[in-house]
C-alpha positions as CSV (number, residue, x, y, z in Angstrom):
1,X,3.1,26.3,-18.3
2,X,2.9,23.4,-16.0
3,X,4.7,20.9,-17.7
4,X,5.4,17.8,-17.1
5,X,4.6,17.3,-13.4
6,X,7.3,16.7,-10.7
7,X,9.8,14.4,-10.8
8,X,10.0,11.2,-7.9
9,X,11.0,13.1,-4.9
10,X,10.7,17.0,-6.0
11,X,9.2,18.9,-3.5
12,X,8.3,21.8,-5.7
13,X,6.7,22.3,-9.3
14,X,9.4,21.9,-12.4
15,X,7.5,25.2,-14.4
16,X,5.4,27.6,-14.2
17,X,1.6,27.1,-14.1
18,X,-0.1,27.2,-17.0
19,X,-1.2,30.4,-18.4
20,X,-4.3,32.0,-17.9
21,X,-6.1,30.5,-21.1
22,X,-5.2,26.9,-19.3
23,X,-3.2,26.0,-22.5
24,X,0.3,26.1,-23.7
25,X,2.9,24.7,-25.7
26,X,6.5,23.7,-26.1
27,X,9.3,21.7,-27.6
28,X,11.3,18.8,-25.9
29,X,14.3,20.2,-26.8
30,X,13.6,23.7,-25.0
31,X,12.8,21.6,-21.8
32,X,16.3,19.6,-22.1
33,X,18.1,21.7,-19.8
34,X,15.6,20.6,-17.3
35,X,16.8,19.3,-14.1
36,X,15.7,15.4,-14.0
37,X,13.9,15.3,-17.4
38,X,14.1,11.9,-17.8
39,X,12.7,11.5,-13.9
40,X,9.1,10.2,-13.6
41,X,6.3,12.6,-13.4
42,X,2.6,12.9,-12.7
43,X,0.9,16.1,-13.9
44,X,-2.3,17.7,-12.6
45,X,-2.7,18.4,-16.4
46,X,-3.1,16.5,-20.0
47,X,0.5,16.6,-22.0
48,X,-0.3,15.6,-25.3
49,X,3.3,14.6,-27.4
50,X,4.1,14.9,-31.3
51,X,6.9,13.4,-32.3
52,X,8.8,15.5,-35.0
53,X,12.4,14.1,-34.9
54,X,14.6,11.5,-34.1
55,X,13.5,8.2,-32.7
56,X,13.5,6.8,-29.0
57,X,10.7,6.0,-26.6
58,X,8.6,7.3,-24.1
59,X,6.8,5.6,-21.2
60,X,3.4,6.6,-19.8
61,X,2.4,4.7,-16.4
62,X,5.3,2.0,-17.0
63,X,4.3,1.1,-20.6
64,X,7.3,2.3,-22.7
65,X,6.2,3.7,-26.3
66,X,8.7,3.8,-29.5
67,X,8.8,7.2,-30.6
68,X,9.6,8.4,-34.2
69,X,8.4,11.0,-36.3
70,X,4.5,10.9,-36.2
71,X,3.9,9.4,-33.2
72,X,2.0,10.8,-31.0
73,X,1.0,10.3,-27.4
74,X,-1.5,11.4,-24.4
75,X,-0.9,11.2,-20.8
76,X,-3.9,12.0,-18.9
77,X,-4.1,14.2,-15.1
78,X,-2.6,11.3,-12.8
79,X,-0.6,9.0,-14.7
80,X,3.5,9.1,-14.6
81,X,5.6,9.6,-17.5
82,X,9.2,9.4,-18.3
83,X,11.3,11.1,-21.1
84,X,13.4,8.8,-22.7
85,X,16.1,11.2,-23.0
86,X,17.2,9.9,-26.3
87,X,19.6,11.9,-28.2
88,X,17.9,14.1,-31.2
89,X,14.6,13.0,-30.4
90,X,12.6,16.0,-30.8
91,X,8.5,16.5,-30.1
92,X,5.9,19.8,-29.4
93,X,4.2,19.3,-26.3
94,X,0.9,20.9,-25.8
95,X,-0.5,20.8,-22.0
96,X,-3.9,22.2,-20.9
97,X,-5.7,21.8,-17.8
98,X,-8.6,19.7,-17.4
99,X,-11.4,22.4,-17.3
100,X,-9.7,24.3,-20.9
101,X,-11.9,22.7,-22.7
102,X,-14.8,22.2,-21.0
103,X,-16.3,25.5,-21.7
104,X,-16.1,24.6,-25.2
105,X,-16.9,20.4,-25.8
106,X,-20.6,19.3,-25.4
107,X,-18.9,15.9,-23.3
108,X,-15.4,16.7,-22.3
109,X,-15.2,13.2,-21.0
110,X,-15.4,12.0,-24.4
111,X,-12.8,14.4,-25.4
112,X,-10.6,13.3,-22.6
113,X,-10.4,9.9,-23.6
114,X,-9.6,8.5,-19.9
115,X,-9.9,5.0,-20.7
116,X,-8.5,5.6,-24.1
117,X,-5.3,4.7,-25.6
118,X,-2.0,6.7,-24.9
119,X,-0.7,6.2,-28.2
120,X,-0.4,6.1,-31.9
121,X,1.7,6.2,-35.2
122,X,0.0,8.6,-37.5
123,X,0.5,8.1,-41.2
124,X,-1.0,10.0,-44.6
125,X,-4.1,12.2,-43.6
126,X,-4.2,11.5,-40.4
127,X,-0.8,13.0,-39.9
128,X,-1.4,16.0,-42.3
129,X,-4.4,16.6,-39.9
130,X,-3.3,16.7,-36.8
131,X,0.0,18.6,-37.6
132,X,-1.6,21.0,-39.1
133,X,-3.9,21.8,-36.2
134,X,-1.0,21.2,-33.8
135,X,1.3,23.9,-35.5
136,X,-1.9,26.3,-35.6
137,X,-1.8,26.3,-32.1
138,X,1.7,26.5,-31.3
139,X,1.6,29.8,-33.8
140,X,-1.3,31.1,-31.9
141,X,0.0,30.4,-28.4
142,X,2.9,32.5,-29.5
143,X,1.3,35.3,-30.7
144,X,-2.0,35.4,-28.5
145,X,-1.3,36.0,-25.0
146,X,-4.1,37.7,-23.2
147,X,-7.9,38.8,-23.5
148,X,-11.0,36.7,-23.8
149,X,-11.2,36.6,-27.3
150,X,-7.5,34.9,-27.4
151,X,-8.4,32.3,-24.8
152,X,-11.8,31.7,-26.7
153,X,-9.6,30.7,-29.4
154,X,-6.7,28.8,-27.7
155,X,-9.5,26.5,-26.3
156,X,-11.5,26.1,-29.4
157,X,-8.7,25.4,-31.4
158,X,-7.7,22.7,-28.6
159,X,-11.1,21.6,-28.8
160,X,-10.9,20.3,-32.7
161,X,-7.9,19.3,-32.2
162,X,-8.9,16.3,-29.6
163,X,-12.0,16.2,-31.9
164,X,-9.8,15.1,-34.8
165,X,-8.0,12.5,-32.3
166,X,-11.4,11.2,-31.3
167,X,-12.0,10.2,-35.0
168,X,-8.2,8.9,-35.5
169,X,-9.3,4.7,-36.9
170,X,-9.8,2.7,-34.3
171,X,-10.8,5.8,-31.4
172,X,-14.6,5.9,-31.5
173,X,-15.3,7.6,-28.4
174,X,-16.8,4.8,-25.8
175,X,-20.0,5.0,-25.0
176,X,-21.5,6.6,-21.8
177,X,-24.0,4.3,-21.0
178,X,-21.3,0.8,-22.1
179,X,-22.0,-1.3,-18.7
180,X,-17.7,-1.5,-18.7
181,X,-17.9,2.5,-19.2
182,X,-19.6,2.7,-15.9
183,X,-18.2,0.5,-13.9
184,X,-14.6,2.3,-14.7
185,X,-16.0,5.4,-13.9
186,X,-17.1,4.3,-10.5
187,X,-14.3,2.5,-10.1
188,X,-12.2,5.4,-10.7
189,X,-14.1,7.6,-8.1
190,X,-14.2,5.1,-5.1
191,X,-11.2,2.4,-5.7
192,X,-9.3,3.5,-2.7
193,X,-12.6,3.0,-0.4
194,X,-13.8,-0.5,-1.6
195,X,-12.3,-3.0,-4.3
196,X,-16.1,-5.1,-3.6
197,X,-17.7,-5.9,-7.1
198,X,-20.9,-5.9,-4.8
199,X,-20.9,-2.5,-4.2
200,X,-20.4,-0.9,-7.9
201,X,-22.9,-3.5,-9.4
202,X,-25.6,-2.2,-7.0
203,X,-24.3,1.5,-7.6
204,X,-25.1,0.7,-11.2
205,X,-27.9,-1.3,-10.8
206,X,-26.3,-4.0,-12.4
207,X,-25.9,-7.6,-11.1
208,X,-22.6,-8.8,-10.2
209,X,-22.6,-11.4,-13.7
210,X,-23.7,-8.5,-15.6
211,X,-20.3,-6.6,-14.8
212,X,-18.5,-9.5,-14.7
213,X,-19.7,-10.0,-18.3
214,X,-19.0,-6.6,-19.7
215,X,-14.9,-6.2,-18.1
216,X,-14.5,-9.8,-19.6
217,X,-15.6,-8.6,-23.1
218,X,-14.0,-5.1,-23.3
219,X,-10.3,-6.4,-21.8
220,X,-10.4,-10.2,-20.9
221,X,-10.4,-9.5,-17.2
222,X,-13.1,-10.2,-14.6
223,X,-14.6,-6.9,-12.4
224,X,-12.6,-7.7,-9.7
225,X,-9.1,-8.2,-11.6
226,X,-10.0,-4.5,-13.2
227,X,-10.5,-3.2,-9.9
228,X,-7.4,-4.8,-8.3
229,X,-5.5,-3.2,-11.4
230,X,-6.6,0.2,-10.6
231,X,-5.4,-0.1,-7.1
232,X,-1.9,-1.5,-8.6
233,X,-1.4,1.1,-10.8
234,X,-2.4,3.9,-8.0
235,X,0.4,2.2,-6.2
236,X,3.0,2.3,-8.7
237,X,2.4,5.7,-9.5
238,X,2.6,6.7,-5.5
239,X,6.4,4.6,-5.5
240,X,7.7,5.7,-8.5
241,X,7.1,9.7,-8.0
242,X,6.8,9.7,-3.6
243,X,8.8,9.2,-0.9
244,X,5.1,8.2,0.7
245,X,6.2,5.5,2.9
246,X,5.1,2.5,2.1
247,X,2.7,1.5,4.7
248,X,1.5,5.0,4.4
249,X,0.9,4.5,0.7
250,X,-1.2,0.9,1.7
251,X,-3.2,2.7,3.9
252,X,-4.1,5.1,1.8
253,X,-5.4,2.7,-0.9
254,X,-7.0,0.9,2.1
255,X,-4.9,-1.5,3.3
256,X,-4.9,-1.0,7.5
257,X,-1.9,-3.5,7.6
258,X,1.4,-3.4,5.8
259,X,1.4,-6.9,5.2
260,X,-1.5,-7.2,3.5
261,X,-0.6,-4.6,1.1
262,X,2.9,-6.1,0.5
263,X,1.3,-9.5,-0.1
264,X,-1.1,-7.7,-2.9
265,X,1.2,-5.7,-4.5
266,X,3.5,-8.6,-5.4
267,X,0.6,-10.7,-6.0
268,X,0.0,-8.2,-9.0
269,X,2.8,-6.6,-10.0
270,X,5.4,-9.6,-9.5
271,X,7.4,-7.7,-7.1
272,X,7.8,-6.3,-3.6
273,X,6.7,-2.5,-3.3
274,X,10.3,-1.6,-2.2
275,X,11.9,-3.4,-5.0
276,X,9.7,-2.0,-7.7
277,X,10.5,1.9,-5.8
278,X,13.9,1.5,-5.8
279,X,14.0,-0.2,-9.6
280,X,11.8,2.7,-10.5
281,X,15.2,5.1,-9.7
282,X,17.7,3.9,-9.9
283,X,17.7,0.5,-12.0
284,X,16.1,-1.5,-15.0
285,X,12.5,-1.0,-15.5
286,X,10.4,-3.8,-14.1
287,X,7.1,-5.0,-15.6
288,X,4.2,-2.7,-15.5
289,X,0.9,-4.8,-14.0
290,X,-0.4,-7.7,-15.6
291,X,-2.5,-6.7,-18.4
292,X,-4.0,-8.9,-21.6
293,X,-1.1,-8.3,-24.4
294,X,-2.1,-5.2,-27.0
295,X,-4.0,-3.5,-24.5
296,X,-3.8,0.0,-23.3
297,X,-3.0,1.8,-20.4
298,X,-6.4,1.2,-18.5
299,X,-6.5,-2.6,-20.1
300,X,-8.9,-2.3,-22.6
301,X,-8.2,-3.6,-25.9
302,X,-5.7,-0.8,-27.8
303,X,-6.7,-0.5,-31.2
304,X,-4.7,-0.5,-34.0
305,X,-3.8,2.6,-36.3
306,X,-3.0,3.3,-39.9
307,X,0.4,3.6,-40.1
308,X,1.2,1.5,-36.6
309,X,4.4,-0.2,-36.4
């Protein structure tokens, strides 16, 4: 299986593609000899993480995560994450591709959580739960390796287990038509064309206040700051797992002039782009992106869990 992604400057994929029911699973400890484990990674795929030993921490897009038995964590397709490498710490990680579970979820979207949270401590049933449907799979991936009927099941089972996530306290899956919702979702598919509020309002057929509004309620920032931390993120992803140049990078997330895209960057991520490259791979971890305290990944208000630290 595809695993993790590729590490900041590998030119070649770290495993295998994922097998042909687009789902698979392993444990951290069978992927510590690794080359670069701890490196960061972005992955085409979903890698969801269940913590069964040991304690240490893992970071998804910059946010670091204390890890212990229970916890469990989702990096999405596109965003970076780095293995602690902590001693003992062992986890299963399942990975499927995007379209696994599509042939089987009425809304995958809702299943996929992209503006979801990226982490939680499980505790009592909740934990029972989701081990239980985890360790199903892990057995079934081992003994189920080909036909239809195998990869029917491998997806279904997938399938209730992001169901039972979906109804973890606190993860009511958002809804579609949420004015915030939208707006991320056009965000998401044109943020490297246009950062104008303008232009998504009308897409929406909202008014500019009326976006405005609905960013300020669901994570305390305006349109325009969400938009701008989309870019930043983008951007910190492309440092920390390229060797993009940096004015190619700027260009690409359409800034014409180096300068400019310098001057915006440290403007929001309270660094240069060089600095936060270099700190990225060789040094202390800066700051991810300025976001409202307690909120996750995508700045929207992360909710608390039974059993949260």
């Amino acid at each position: 299986m595809a695993l993790i992604g590729q590490p900041a400057g590998d030119g070649a994929a770290s495993a295998p593609a994922p097998g042909w029911a687009g789902v698979g699973t392993v444990t951290l400890r069978e992927l510590s000899d690794l080359p670069d484990l701890t490196a960061a990674r972005r992955s085409d795929h979903h890698v969801l993480v269940l913590v069964t030993v040991g304690h240490g921490q893992h970071e998804i897009d910059f946010r670091a995560y204390p890890c212990r038995p229970g916890t469990l964590l989702w990096a999405r397709p596109g965003q970076v994450s780095r293995f602690g490498g902590n001693a003992g710490l062992d986890a299963i990680v399942v990975c499927w591709e995007p379209t696994a579970v599509a042939e089987v979820a009425d809304d995958p979207a809702l299943l996929d959580g992209g503006i979801g949270p990226a982490y939680w401590q499980l505790a009592g049933e909740d934990e029972d739960a989701v081990i239980n449907e985890v360790s199903q799979l892990v057995v079934d991936c081992q003994r189920h390796r080909s036909g239809t009927l195998a990869a029917g099941l491998l997806r279904h089972q997938l399938a209730v287990l992001l169901l039972r996530i979906a109804l973890l306290p606190g993860r009511a899956p958002a809804e579609r038509g949420d004015a915030y919702i939208r707006f991320r979702l056009e965000v998401e598919k044109d943020f490297t064309r246009t950062r104008r509020v303008e232009e998504y309002a009308e897409r929406m057929g909202y008014s500019v206040r009326t976006v405005t509004r609905a960013c300020l309620a669901a994570t305390g920032r305006s349109a325009k700051q969400v938009i701008d931390d989309r870019v930043t993120l983008e951007a910190m992803r492309l440092l920390a797992v390229t060797d993009e140049p940096i004015a190619d990078i700027g260009r690409r997330l359409g800034f014409p002039e180096p300068t400019n895209f310098g001057r915006f960057f440290h403007r929001e991520a309270g660094t240069s782009p060089g600095a936060f490259r270099t700190a990225q791979r060789f040094g202390p971890r800066l700051p991810a992106q300025r976001r409202p305290i307690g909120s996750d990944p995508h700045g929207r208000p992360a909710p608390r869990v039974a059993g949260e630290a």
